[in-house]
N, C-alpha and C positions, 0 to 999 in steps of 0.2 A: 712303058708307062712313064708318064713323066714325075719321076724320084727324082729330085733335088738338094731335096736334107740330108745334111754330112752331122754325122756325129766325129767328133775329136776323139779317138782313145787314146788313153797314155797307157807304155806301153809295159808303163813297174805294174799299173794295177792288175789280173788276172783275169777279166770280166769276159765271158760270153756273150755273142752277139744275140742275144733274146730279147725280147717285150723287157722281162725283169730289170735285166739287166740295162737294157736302154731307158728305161724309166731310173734307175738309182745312179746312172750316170749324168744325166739330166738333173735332177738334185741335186749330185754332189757340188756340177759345174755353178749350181745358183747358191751354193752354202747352206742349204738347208738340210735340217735333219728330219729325219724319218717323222716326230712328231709333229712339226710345224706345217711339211707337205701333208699329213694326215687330216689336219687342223683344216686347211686350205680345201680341201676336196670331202671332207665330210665324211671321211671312213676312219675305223682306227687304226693306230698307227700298228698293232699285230696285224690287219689284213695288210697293208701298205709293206709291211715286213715281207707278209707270205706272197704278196705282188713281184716282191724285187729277187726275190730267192725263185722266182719260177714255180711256187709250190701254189697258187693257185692263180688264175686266170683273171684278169681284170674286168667288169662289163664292160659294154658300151657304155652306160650314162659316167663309171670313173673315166675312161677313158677320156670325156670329152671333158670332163673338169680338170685333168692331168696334161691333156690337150693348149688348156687355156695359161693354165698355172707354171706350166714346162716351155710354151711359147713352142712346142713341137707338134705336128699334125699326126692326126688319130691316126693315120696309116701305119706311120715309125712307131710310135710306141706301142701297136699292137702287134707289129710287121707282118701287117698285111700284104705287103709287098713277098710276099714266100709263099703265098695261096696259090695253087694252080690255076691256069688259063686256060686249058687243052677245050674244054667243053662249052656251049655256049650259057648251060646252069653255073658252073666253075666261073665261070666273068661275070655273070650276077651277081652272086654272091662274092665275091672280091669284090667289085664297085659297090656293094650296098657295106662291105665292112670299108674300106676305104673309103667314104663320106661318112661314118657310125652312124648309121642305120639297124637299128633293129629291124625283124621282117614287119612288124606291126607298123612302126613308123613306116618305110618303104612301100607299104603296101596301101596306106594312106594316101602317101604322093603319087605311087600311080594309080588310083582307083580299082583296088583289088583287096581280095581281102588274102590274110596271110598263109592260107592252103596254097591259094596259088601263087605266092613265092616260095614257099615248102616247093610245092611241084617244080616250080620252076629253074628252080637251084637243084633241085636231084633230076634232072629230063625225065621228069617225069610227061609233061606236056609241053607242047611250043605254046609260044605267047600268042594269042590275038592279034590280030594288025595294030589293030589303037594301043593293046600291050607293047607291042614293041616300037610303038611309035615313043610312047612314057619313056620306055626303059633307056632310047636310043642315046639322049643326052648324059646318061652314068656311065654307058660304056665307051664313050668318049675319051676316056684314062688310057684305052687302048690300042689307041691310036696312035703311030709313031711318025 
């Protein structure tokens, strides 16, 4: 997949390589504090706390505001890049979180409705022709 964002860790600080943790690293590197990124992306600064501690999960919609605000793409700071490949549901859903796509939005773009990206991401069913015609340009990330 083409990964190209390098994060810097220094190596006094103790940080694991998570979502949390690459978002409050990202922070720190801008000077901002917990409230200010809070302020910026419109949540408060206890969720953005429980974001960077790994203690809860970010959406898509913070993601792409942390996205804008971090200058780091939704991939890295959710690390979607760790999502399994093996299947061809498994690369849907990595390319649909790797652009932050919800199923609903996703399923908008390619004229489906979000059963069948549910389906589609557990093999539950193959896509349609004209489905995997949509789908063909997202999994293009998998191409090396």
């Amino acid at each position: 997949m083409p990964y190209s964002f390098k994060l810097v860790v220094n190596p006094l600080i103790n940080e694991k390589d998570s979502s949390g943790g690459r978002i409050r690293r990202l922070r720190m590197d801008l000077n901002m504090t917990i409230k200010e990124l809070a302020q910026l992306i419109e949540i408060t600064p206890r969720s953005l706390n429980r974001i960077e501690l790994d203690q809860s999960m970010a959406s898509l919609s913070t993601l792409r505001k942390l996205s804008i605000v971090l200058k780091a793409p939704i991939w890295f700071l959710g690390c979607f890049e760790e999502f399994p490949e093996e299947t061809y549901g498994q690369r849907i859903r990595k390319a649909r979180f790797y652009y932050g796509y919800t199923k609903k939005e996703f399923a908008n773009l390619l004229g489906v409705d979000e059963k069948t990206i549910t389906n589609l991401e557990q093999n539950i069913h193959s896509p349609s022709p004209i489905t995997r015609k949509a789908i063909l340009p997202y999994l293009k990330i998998f191409k090396k």
